[in-house]
C-alpha positions in Angstrom: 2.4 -9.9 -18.9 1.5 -9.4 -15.3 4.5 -9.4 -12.9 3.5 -12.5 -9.9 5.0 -13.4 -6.8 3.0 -14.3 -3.1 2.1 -12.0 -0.7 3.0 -12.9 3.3 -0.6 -11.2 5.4 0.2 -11.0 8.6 -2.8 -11.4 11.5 -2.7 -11.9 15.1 -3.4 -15.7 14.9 -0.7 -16.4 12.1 0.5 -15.7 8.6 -0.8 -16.7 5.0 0.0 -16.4 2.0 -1.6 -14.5 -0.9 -0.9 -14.6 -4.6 -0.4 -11.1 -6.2 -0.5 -10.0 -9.5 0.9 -6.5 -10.2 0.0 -4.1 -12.7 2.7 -2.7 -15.9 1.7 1.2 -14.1 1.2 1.8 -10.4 0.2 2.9 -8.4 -3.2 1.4 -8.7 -6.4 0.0 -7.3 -6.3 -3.3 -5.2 -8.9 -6.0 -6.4 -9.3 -9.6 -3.7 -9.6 -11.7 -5.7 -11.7 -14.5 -3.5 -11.1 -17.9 -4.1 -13.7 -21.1 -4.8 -13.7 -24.6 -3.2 -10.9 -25.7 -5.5 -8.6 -23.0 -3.4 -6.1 -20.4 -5.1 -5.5 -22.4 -8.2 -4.9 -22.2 -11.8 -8.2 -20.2 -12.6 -8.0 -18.1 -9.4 -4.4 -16.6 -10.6 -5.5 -16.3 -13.9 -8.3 -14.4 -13.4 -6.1 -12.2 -11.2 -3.2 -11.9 -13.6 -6.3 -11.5 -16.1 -7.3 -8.4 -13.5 -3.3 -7.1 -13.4 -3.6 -7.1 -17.3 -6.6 -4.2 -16.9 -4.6 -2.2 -14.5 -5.1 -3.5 -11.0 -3.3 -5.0 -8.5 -4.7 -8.2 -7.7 -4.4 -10.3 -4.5 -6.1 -13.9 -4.4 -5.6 -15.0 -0.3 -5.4 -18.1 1.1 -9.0 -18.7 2.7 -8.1 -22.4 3.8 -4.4 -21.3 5.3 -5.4 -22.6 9.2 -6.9 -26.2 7.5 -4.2 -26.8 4.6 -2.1 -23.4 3.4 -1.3 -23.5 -0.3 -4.4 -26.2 -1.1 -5.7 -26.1 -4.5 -7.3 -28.6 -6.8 -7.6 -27.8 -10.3 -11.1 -29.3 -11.8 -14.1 -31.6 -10.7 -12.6 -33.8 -9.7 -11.3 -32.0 -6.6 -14.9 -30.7 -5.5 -15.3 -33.5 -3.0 -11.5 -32.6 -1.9 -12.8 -28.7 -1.4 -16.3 -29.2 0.1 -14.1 -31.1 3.1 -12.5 -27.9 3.2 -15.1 -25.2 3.3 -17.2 -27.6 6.2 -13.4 -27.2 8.1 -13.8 -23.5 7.5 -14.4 -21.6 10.8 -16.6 -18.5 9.4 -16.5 -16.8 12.3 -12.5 -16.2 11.7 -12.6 -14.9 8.0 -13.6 -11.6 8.1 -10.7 -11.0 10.6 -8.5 -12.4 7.4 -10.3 -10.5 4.7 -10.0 -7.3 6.5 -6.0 -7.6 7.0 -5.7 -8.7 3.6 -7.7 -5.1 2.7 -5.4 -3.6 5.0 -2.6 -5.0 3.6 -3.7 -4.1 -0.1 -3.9 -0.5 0.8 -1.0 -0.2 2.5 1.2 -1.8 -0.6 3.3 0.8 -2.6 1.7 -0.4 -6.0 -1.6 0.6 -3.8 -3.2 3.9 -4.3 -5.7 3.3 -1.6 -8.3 1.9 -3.6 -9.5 -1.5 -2.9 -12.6 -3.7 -4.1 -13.1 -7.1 -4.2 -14.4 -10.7 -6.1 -15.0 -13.7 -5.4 -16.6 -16.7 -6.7 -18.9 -19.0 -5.2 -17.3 -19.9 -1.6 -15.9 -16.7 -2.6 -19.0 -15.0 -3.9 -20.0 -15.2 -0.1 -16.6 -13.6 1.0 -17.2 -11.2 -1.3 -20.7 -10.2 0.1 -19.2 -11.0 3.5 -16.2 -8.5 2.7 -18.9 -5.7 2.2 -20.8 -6.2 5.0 -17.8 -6.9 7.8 -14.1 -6.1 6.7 -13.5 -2.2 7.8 -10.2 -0.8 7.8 -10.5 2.5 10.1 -14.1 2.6 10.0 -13.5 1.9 5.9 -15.0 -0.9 3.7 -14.3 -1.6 0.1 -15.0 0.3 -2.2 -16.9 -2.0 -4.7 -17.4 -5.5 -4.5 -18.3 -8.4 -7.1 -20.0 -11.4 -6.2 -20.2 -14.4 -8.8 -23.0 -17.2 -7.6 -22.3 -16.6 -3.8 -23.9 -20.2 -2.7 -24.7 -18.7 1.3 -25.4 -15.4 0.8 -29.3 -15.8 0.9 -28.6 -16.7 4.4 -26.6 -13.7 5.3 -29.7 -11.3 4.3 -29.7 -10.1 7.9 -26.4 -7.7 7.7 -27.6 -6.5 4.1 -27.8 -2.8 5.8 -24.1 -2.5 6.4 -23.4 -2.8 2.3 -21.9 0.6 2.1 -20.2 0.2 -1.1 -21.4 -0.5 -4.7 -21.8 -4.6 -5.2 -22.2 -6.6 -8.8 -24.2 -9.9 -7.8 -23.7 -12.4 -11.1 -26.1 -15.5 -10.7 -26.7 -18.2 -13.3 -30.3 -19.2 -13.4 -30.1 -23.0 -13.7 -27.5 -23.3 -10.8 -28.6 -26.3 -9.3 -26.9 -25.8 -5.8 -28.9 -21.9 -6.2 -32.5 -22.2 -6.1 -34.2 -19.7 -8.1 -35.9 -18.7 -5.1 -32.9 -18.0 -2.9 -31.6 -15.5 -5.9 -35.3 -13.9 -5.4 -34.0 -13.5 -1.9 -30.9 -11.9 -2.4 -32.6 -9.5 -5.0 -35.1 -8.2 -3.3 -33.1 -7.6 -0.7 -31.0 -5.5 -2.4 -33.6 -3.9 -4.3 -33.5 -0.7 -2.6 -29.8 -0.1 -1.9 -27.6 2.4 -4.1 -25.3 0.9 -7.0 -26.4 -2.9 -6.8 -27.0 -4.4 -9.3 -27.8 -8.3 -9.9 -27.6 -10.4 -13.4 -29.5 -13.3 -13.7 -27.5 -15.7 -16.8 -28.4 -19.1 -19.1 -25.8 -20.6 -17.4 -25.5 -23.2 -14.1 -23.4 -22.8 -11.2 -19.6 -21.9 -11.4 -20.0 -20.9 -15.1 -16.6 -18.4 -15.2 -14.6 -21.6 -14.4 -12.7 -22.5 -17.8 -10.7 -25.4 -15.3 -14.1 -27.0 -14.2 -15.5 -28.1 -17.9 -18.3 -29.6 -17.6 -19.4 -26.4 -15.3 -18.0 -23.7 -17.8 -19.9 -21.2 -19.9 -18.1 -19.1 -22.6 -21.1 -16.9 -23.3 -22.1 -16.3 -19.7 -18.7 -16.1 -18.5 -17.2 -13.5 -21.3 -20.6 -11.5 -20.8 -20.0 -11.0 -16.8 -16.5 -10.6 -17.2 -17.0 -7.4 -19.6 -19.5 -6.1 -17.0 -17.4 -6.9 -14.0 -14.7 -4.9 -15.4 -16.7 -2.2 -16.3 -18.1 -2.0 -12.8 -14.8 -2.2 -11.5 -13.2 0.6 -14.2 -16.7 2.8 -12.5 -15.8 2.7 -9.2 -12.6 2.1 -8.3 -11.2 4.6 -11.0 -10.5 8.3 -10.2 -13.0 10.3 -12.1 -11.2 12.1 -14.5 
């Protein structure tokens, strides 16, 4: 059972929180964990205690701590409650916040320097958005996961300073991700090193088990072995 407790990231503009999930041996690699609409809620620490379980530390911040710190809803019937939010979100401020929460990862005892990153849907943007902008002393992540990233077709242009490898997970009948705007995305990618895209039979938001009516086991079980896999690949010391 992963140890929890909340992490305080410090930036120039203020402090947030982050909830942190430590691994039973450390030190190990950092995994953000990046959250959804629904904020760092119920699914959000249990996929990171989920991530502690495998051997990482995780660390889930609080993208919506300048509009409402600590907001979370836990199902559908908060969506309307975190679309408000992410129109609130200022964009132009979060890679500032995902880069001191890398910095803050590495620089955590249980830390041995390694840190990559997921994030689903709001957060499968971070994610993409965390490989292309947070640098710690000229450093990025070292591997990055994005789950059904809703805006990263329109954040093609920066797709040259990817400089890690990234795990794109789409489901094909997402309704809010035409299939067209995945196209985008992979043939933009198409000729990078270690990225890799996965189309599923699934609709949007499908590794949600708290958003029912969204969830897919299959889909959801099949990414998750091959998101840990991809993680165990590159943030792992060979040998």
């Amino acid at each position: 059972m992963a140890r929890t407790h909340y992490e305080t990231i410090t930036t120039p503009d203020g402090d947030f929180d982050a909830f942190c999930a430590l691994p039973e041996t450390s030190p190990a690699p950092a995994v953000l964990v990046l959250q959804e609409a629904f904020g760092v809620n119920d699914n959000i620490r249990g996929l990171a205690e989920q991530l502690a379980d495998a051997g990482y530390l995780a660390l889930a911040p609080d993208v919506f701590w300048r509009i409402e710190p600590r907001f979370e809803r836990k199902d559908e019937s908060g969506l309307a409650d975190g679309m408000a939010r992410i129109q609130q979100l200022d964009f132009g401020l979060v890679p500032a916040d995902l880069t001191a929460t890398m910095a803050h990862a590495r620089a955590m005892p249980e830390c041995n320097g390694t840190v990559g990153g997921i994030g689903f849907c709001l957060g499968g943007a971070l994610a993409y958005m965390l490989a292309t902008s947070a640098r710690v002393d000229g450093r990025g992540p070292d591997a990055v996961v994005s789950y059904y990233g809703s805006a990263v077709h329109g954040m093609l242009g920066s797709v040259d300073r990817i400089e890690c490898p990234v795990l794109f997970h789409y489901g094909a009948r997402d309704p809010w991700i035409p299939t067209e705007q995945i196209d985008d995305v992979e043939r933009a990618v198409a000729g990078l090193p270690d990225v890799t895209l996965h189309r599923y039979d699934a609709g949007h938001a499908f590794s949600n088990w708290d958003a029912p009516s969204l969830y897919d086991e299959p889909a959801a079980r099949t990414a998750w072995e091959r998101t840990l896999r991809f993680l165990d690949e590159h943030l792992r010391p060979a040998g």
